[in-house]
N, C-alpha and C positions, 0 to 999 in steps of 0.2 A: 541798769537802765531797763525799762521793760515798757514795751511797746503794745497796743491794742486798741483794734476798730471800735467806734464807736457804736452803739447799736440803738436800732428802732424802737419802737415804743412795743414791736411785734418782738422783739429781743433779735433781730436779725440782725448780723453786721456791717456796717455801712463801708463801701469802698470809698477809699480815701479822705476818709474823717478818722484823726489818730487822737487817743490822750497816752502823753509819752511820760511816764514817772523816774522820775531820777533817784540816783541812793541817797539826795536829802529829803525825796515825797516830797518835791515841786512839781509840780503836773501841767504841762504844756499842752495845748490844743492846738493840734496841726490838720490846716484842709489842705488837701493835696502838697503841695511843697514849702507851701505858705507856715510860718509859726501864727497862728492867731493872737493865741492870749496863754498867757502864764499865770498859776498862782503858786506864791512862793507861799513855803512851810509856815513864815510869819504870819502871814494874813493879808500879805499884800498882791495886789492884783495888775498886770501890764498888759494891757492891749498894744497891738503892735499900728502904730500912726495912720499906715495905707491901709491895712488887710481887712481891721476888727471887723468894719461892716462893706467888705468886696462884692459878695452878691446875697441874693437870698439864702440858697442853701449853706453860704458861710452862715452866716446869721441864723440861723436855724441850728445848727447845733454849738455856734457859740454861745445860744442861750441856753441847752442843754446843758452844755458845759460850767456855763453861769448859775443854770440855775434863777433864769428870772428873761423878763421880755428887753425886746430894746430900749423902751421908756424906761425903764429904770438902769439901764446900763448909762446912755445918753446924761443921764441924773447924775451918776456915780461919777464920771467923766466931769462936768462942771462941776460938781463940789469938790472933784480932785483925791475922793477915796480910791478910781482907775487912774493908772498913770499914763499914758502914751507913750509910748517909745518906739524904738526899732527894730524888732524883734529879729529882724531878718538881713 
C-alpha cells in the first residue's frame, strides 16, 4: 500500500488530501479521515453516500482526483456509471 499528499497545481502538497494505492492499483481518495471515492483496477468508480460532495475543498480535489467537474460527476451518479456506497 502506498500512501501520498495530493498536490497543487503549484506541485505543493496539500495537507490532508491523500490518494492511497493498494497492491491491486485501486486508488482511493481520502480527505482528512473521510474515504471519498475509489477507483477500482476495473474501471469502476464508488463515491462514498455522505462524503462525495462534504464541502468545497472535498470537492475540489475530488475532481482532481476525478478528473472532471461536479456537473459531470452529478451525470455519472444518475446514469449509474458512479455507484454510491459507504465507504466509510
Amino acid at each position: 500500500m502506498k500512501v501520498k499528499n495530493m498536490t497543487s497545481t503549484k506541485g505543493n502538497k496539500i495537507a490532508n488530501q491523500f490518494i492511497i494505492t493498494d497492491d491491486n492499483n485501486d486508488m482511493t481518495f481520502q480527505s482528512y479521515d473521510s474515504c471519498i471515492a475509489k477507483k477500482i483496477h476495473n474501471g469502476l468508480i464508488y463515491l462514498d453516500e455522505y462524503y462525495w460532495d462534504y464541502s468545497v475543498t472535498t470537492g475540489k480535489y475530488r475532481n482532481q482526483f476525478l478528473g472532471e467537474g461536479i456537473a459531470e460527476t452529478r451525470k455519472k451518479i444518475k446514469t449509474g456509471e458512479y455507484i454510491l456506497t459507504n465507504l466509510n
